[in-house]
N, C-alpha and C positions, 0 to 999 in steps of 0.2 A: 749773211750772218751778222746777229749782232755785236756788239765790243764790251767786253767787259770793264773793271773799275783799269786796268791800265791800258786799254787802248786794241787787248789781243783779241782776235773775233771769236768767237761764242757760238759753237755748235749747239742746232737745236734738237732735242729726238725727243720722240715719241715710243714710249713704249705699247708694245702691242701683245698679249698671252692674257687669256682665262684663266689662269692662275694666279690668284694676289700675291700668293707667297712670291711666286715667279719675280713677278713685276717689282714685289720689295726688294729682293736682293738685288735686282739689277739697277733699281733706284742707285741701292744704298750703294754701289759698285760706282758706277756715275758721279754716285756725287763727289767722293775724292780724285775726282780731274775738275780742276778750274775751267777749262774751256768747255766741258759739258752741261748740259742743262737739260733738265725732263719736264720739256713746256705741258706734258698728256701723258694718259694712261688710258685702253682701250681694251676692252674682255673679249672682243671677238672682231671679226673682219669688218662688217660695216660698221663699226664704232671708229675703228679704225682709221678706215675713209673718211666718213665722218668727223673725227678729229684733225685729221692730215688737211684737211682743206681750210678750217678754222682759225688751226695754228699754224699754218705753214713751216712746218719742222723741215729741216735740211737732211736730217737719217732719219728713219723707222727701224725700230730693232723688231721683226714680226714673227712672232711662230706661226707656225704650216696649222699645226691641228688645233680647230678652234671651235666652237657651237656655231650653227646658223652659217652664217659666210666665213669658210676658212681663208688662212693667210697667203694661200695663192691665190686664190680671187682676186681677196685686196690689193695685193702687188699688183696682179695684171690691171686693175682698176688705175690705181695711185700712177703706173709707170705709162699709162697710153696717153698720156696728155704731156706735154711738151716741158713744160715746167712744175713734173711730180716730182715729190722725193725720194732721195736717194733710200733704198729697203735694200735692208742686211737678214736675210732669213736666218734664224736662231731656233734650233729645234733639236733636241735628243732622237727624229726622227731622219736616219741616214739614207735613205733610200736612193739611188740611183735617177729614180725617176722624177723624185720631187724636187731632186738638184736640176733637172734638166729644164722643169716647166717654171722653176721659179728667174733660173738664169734668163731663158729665153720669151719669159716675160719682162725683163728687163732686169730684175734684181740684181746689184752692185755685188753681192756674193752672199755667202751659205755659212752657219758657223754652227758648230755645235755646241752645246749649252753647257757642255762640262771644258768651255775654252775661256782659259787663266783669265782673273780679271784683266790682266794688265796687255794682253792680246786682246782683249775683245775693247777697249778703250782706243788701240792703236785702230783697228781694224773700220770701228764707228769715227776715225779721223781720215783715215783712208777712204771712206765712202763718200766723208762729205766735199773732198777731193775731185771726186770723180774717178776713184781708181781701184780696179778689182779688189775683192776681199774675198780668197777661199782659202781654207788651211788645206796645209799639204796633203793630207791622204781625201779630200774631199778632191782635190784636183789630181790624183792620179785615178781616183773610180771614174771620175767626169770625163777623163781624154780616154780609157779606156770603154769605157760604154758608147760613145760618140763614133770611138774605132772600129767596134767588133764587127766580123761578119754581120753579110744579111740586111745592108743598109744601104741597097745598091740605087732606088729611087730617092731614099734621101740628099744620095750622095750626086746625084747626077742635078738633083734638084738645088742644090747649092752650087754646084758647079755652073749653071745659068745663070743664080744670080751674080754672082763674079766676077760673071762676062762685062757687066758695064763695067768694070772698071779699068781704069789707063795700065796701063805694062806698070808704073813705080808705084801706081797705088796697090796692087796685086801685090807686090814684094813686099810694101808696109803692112800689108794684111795679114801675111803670112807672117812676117817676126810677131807680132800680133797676138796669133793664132801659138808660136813657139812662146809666149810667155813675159815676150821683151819689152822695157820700156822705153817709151822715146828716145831716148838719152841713148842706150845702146844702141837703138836704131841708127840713131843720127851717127855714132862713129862708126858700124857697121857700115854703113852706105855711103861715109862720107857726106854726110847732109848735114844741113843748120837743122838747128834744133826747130825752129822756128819753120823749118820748111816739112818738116815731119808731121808739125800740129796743122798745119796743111792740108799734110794729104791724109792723117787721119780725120779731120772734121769732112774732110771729101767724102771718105770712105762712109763716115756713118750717113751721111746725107745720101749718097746716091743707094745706098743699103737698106735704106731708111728704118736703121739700128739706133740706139739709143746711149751706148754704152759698147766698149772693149770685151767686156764678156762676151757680149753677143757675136761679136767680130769673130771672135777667139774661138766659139761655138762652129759657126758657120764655115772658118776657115779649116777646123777638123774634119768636121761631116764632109764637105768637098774633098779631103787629101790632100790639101796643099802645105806644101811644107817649103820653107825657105832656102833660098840658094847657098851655098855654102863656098 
């Protein structure tokens, strides 16, 4: 990230929606936070791509439904390569299903488009963090959909991959999966903090995940839930 006139670093995003109107209000929202900046503007998914790679922006704020290539696409695009940017899905489309393929395409998190400017400002600083961004009833459909009956190959299928991991990377996974930050982990467990970022860059590496969401996904679908 760049630095601004005093020194503080400067988020970049890209906006992404076939709606101009769309993309102005979210300009005009943007622009009263100093540490944001709208390096791009994008009508549909491959412009999208296309821009994200140009201007190497640190958020994409992306909608789902777009002409030509929608904005799941381009997230799975933008998020397979190692150092893509972080994408915040913004959509008045709530659907269960498009939560699931944007998360587990990588996306940082899901926001809907009637969410206060002053949360979706926190939310595009959280991202570029590297740290989940779902508002609360998007993540009570998410663990509930993840949960329901009838998901028994899925669930046996995360339970394998799981398997490589050490007995304390497993219980990191699982607080993980329960919602927790580092920080609670590390006093939960008794652990340095510094030994947690450990064993979650383990976890994503031997998972080969890209992000906590993903974690948090996969630790559902399995049924692993944290020691108590």
């Amino acid at each position: 990230m760049p630095a601004d006139g005093t020194g503080d670093p400067v988020i970049d995003v890209l906006l992404a929606d076939d709606d101009p109107v769309v993309r102005f209000g979210l300009k005009m929202i943007l622009s009263g936070a100093p540490d944001l900046r709208v390096v791009a503007e994008a009508s549909d998914g491959a412009e999208a791509v296309e821009l994200a790679r140009r201007h190497r922006p640190d958020v994409v704020l992306m909608d789902i439904r777009m002409p030509d290539t929608d904005g799941l696409t381009a997230t799975e695009t933008l998020r397979s390569g190692a150092s893509g940017p972080q994408v915040v899905v913004l959509t008045t489309f709530d659907a269960d299903a498009q939560v699931l393929r944007a998360l587990r395409a990588g996306a940082a998190g899901f926001l809907l488009k009637d969410t206060p400017p002053d949360e979706l400002v926190v939310a595009i600083r959280h991202a570029a963090q590297g740290r989940p961004v779902l508002s609360p009833e998007v993540t009570r459909r998410l663990i509930a959909r993840v949960a329901e009956p009838g998901q028994d190959d899925r669930q046996q299928a995360a339970r394998r991959r799981l398997d490589v991991l050490a007995d304390r990377e497993r219980t990191v996974a699982a607080e993980i999966g329960a919602g927790r930050t580092n920080a609670e982990i590390a006093a939960r467990h008794h652990l340095g903090l510094t030994t947690v970022k450990t064993h979650v860059s383990a976890i994503l590496t031997k998972l080969d995940l890209n992000n906590r969401v993903q974690v948090a996904l996969l630790v559902q679908e399995a049924g692993l839930t944290p020691l108590e």
